[in-house]
C-alpha positions as a printed NumPy array, in Angstrom:
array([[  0.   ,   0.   ,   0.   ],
       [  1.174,   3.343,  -0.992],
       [  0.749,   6.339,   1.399],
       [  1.862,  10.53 ,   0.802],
       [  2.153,  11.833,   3.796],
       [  5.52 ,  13.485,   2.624],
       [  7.826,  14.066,  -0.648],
       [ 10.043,  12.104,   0.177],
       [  7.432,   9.486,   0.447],
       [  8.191,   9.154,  -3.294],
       [ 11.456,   8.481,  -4.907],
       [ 13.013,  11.006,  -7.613],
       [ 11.916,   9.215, -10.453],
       [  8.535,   8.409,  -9.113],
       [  8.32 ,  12.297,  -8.684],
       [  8.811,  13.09 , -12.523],
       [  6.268,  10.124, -12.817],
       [  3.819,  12.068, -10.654],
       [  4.161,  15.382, -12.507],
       [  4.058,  13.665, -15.792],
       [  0.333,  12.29 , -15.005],
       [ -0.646,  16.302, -13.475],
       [  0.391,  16.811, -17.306],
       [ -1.557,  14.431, -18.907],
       [ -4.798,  15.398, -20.307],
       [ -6.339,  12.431, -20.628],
       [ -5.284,  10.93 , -17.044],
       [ -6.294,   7.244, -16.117],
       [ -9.696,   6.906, -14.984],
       [ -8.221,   5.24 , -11.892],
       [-11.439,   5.927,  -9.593],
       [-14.552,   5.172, -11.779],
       [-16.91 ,   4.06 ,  -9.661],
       [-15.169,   4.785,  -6.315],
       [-15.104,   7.258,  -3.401],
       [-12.539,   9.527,  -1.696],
       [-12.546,  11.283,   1.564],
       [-11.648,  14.262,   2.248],
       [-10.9  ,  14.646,   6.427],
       [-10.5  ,  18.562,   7.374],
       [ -9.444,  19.901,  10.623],
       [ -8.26 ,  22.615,   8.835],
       [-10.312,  24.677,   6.29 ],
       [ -9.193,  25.535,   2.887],
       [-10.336,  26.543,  -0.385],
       [ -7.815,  25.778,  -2.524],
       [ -7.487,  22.074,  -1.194],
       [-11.125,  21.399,  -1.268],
       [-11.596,  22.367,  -4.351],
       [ -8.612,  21.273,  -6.414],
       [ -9.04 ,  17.819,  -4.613],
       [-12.989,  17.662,  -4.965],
       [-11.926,  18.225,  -9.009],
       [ -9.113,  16.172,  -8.911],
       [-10.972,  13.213,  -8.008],
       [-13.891,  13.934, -10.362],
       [-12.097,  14.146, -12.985],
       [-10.496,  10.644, -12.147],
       [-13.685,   9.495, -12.561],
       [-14.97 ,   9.327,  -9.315],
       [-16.789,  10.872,  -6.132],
       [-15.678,  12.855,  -3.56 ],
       [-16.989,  13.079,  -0.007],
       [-15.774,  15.977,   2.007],
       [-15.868,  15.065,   5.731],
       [-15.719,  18.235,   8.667],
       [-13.673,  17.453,  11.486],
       [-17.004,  17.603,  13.985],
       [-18.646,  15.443,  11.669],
       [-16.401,  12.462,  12.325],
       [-14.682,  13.422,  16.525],
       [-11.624,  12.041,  15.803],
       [-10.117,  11.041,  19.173],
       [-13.339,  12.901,  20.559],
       [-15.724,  10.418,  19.303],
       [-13.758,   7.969,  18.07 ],
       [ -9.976,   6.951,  17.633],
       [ -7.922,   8.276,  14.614],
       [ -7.737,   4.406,  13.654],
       [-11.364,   3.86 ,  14.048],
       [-12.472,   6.615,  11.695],
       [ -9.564,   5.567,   9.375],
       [-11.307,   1.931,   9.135],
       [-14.78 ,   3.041,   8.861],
       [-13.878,   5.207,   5.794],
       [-11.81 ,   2.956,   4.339],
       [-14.919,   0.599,   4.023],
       [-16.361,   2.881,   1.963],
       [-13.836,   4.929,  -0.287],
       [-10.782,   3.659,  -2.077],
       [ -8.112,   6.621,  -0.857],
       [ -8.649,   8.727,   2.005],
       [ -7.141,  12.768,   2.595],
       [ -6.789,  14.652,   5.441],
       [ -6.118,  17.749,   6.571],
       [ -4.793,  17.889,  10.031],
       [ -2.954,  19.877,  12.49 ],
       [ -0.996,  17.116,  14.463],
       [  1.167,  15.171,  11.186],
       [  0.978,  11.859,  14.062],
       [ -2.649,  11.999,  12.835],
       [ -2.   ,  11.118,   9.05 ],
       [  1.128,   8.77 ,  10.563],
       [ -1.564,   6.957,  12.588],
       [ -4.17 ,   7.036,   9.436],
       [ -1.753,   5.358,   7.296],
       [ -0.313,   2.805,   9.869],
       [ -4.014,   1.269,   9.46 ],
       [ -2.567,   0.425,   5.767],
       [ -6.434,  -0.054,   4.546],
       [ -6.206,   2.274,   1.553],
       [ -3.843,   5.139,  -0.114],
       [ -3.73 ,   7.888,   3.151],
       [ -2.32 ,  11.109,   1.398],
       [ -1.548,  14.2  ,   3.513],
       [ -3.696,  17.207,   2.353],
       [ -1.856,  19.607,   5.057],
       [ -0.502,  18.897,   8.613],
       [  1.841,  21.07 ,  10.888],
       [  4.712,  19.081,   9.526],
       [  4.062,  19.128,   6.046],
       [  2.097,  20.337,   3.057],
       [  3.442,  17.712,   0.144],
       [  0.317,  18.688,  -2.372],
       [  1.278,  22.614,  -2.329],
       [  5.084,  21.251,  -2.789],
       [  3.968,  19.014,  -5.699],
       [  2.019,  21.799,  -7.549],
       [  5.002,  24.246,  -7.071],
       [  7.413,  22.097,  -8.716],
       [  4.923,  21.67 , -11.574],
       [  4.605,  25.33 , -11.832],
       [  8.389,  25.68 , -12.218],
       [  8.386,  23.019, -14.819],
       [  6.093,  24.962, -16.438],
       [  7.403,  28.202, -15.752],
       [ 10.881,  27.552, -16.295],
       [ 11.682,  24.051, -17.53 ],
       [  9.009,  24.081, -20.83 ],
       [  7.568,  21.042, -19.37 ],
       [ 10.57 ,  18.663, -18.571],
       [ 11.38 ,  18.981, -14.288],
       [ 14.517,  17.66 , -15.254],
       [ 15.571,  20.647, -16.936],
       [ 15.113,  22.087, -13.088],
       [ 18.647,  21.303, -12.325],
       [ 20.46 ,  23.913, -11.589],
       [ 17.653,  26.588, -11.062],
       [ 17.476,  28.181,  -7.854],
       [ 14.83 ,  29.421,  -5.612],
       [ 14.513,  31.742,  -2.308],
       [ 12.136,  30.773,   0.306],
       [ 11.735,  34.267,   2.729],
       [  9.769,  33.952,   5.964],
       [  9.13 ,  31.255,   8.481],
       [ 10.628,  27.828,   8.383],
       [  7.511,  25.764,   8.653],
       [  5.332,  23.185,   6.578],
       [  5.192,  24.522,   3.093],
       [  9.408,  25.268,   3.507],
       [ 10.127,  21.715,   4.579],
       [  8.056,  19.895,   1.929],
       [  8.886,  22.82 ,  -0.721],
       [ 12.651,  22.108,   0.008],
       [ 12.592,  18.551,  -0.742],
       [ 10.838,  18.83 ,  -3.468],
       [ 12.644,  21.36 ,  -5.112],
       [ 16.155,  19.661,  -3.552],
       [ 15.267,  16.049,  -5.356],
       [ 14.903,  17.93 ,  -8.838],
       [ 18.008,  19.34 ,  -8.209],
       [ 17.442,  23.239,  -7.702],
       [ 19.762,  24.942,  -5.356],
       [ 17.655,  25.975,  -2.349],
       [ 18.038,  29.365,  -0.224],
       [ 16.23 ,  30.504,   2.987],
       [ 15.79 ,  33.496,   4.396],
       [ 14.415,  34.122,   8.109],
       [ 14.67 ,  34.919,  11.322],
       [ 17.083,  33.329,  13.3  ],
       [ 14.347,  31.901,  15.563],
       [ 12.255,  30.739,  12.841],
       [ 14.298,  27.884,  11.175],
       [ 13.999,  24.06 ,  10.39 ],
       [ 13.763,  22.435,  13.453],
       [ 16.937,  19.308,  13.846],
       [ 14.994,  16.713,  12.951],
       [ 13.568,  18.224,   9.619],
       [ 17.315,  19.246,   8.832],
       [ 18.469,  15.87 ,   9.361],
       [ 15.22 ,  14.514,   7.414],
       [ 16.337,  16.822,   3.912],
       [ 19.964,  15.649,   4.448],
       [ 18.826,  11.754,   4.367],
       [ 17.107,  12.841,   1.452],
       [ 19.719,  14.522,  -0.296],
       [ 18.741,  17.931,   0.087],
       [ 20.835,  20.663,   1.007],
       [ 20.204,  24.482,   1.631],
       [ 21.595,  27.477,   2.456],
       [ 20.323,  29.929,   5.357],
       [ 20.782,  33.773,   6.378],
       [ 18.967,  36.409,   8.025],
       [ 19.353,  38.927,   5.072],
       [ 16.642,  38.956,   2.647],
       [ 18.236,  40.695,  -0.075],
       [ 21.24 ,  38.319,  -0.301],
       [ 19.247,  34.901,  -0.222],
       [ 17.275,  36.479,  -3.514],
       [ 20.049,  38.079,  -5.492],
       [ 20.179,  36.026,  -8.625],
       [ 17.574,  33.782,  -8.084],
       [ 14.916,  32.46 , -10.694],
       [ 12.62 ,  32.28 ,  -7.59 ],
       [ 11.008,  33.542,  -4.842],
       [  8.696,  32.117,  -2.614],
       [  6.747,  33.379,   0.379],
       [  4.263,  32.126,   2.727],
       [  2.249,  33.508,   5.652],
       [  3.903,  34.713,   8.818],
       [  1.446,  33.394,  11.101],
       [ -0.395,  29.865,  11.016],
       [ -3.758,  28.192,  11.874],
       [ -3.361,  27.455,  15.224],
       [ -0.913,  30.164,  15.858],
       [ -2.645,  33.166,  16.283],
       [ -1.983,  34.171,  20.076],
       [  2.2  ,  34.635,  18.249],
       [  0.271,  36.926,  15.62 ],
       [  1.234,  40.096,  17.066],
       [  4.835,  38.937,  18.042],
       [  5.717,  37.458,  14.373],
       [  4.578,  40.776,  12.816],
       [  7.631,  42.504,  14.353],
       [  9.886,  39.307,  14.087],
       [  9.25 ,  39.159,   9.955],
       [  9.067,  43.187,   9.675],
       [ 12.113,  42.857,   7.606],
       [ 11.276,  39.822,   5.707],
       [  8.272,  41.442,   3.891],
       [  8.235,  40.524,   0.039],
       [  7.777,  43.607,  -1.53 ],
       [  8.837,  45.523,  -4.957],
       [ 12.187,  46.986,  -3.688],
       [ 13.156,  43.091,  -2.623],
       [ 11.848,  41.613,  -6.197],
       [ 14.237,  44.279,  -8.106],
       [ 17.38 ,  42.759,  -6.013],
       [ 16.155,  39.516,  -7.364],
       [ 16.786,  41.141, -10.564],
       [ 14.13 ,  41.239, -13.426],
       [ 14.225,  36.972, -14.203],
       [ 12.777,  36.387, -10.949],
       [  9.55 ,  34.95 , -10.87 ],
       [  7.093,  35.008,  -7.64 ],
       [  5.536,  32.691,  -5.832],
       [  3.08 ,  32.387,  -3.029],
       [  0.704,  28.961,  -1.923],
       [ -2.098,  31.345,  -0.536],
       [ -4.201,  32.471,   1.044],
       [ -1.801,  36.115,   1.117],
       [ -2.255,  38.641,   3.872],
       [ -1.534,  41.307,   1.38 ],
       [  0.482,  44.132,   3.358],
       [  2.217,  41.601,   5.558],
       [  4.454,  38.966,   3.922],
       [  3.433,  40.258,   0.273],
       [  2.956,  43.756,  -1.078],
       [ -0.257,  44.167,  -3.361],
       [  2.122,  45.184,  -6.192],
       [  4.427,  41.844,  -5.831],
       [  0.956,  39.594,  -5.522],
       [ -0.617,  41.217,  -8.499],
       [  2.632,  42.238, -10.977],
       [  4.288,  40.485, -13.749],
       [  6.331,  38.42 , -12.046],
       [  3.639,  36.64 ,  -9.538],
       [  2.74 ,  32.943, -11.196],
       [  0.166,  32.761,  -7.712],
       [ -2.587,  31.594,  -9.474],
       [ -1.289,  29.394, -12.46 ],
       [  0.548,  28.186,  -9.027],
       [ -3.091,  27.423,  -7.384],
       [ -4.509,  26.273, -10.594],
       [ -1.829,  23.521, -10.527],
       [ -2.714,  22.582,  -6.866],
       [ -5.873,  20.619,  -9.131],
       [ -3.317,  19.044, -11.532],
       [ -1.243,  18.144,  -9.142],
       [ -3.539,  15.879,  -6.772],
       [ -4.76 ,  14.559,  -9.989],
       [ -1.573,  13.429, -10.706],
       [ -0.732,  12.042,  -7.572],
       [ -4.05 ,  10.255,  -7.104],
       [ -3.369,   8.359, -10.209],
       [  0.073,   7.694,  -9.469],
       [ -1.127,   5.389,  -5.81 ],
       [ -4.18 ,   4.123,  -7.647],
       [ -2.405,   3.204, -10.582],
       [  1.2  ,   2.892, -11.643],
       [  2.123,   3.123,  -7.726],
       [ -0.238,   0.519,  -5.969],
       [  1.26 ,  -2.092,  -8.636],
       [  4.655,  -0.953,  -7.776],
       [  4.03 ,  -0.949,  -4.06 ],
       [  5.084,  -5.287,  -3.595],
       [  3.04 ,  -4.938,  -0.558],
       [  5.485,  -2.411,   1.302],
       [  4.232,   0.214,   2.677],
       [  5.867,   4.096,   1.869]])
């Protein structure tokens, strides 16, 4: 059984293999006649509806489950709601806060668990970045990635981790920029080292862009941290992607951003809306992407799988 509850869940070449099905246009009707569910803890638009699509247009029906609806833990055990669901629907997502939730979801090994968000990791935004850069940058080949580089400015959380190892295992040099409080944690360091991945840090903005065909930001505070709000507004004050940072990028530089934006804070209004932002080709891809991946476990993957779980 094959499980995404990270990038490195996947091998390099089964990577290109996922963004060559988000490419196809005729993608394997891998879930005619089936179900998926859709767990949030977390609310989104983007990942409801790209996933909702993405499913549909694998040919089958999506059930989107509330996190009230279902208690988990409250009501009933992660691994009991995993096993009711699993009697009904051929791959299960969710969208969590704790990432031991989707751990304990695919330790059931019923059906394909993939990771729609947790506070660990956000794989599906990672996935739909790289295929934007293919796109953007590569004319539709990732391995023509090699050798790009991209600049990720603001906190060191989920969407950096996952973003990082997926850029690191196509083989673009990877900068951050941050605060010197808000970096990979050990563990996630030593996690993109087994995997290959290496990446350069400072606390100067300007210097982690210069040059770069890149650059990626994200929110500066969370879901579920909100009481730091007021405390990471003066921590990131300097880390604010805005026109006069995009021009020491120099004019190649392209922007990113997974949404939703809190336009004024990590993004200027001019950087989100001008001619280098890709944002919503970027979001667009978030449906492509799960497409891809989808068919990738219910297809090429769960005959490749032997059995062993990812």
């Amino acid at each position: 059984m094959r499980h995404l509850l990270e990038i490195d869940d996947l091998t390099v070449d089964e990577l290109h293999l996922v963004l060559a099905l988000a490419a196809d246009p005729a993608p394997p009707q891998v879930l005619t006649g089936k179900g998926m569910a859709l767990v949030f803890e977390k609310p989104s638009a983007r990942t409801r509806n790209s996933m909702e699509m993405a499913v549909f247009q694998l040919g089958g029906h999506p059930v989107c489950i509330q996190a009230a609806e279902v208690g988990m833990d409250v009501r009933e055990s992660v691994e009991d709601v995993t096993r009711t669901l699993a009697s009904y629907h051929a791959c299960i997502g969710a969208r969590v806060f704790a990432h031991d939730t989707v751990e304990r979801m695919a330790a059931e090994d019923l059906v394909p668990v993939v990771n729609m968000l947790s506070d660990d990791a956000h794989p599906l935004q990672a996935l739909a970045d790289v295929l934007t850069l293919t796109d953007e940058l590569a004319e539709g080949s990732p391995h023509d990635l090699a050798g790009r580089s991209i600049a990720y400015v603001g906190d060191g959380n989920n969407v950096f981790r996952s973003l990082a190892l997926a850029c690191g295992m196509l083989g673009l040099e990877v900068r951050f920029a941050g605060p010197s409080d808000y970096r990979l944690p050990e563990v996630d360091r030593d996690r993109l080292a087994a995997a290959g991945v290496a990446f350069t840090e400072t606390d100067r903005a300007a210097d982690a862009v210069a040059g770069v065909d890149v650059v990626y930001t994200d929110v500066w505070t969370s879901m579920g941290q909100e009481e730091e709000s007021n405390r990471r507004l003066r921590d990131f004050e300097s880390f604010r992607v805005d026109e006069t940072l995009m021009e020491a990028a120099g004019p190649q530089a392209l922007f990113l951003h997974c949404l939703p934006a809190h336009r004024g804070e990590e993004v200027t209004d001019g950087v989100v809306d001008g001619s280098a932002s890709r944002v919503w080709s970027q979001a667009a891809n978030r449906m492509h992407a799960g497409r891809g991946l989808l068919a990738y476990l219910l297809g090429d993957g769960a005959s490749m799988a032997g059995g062993e779980t990812s």
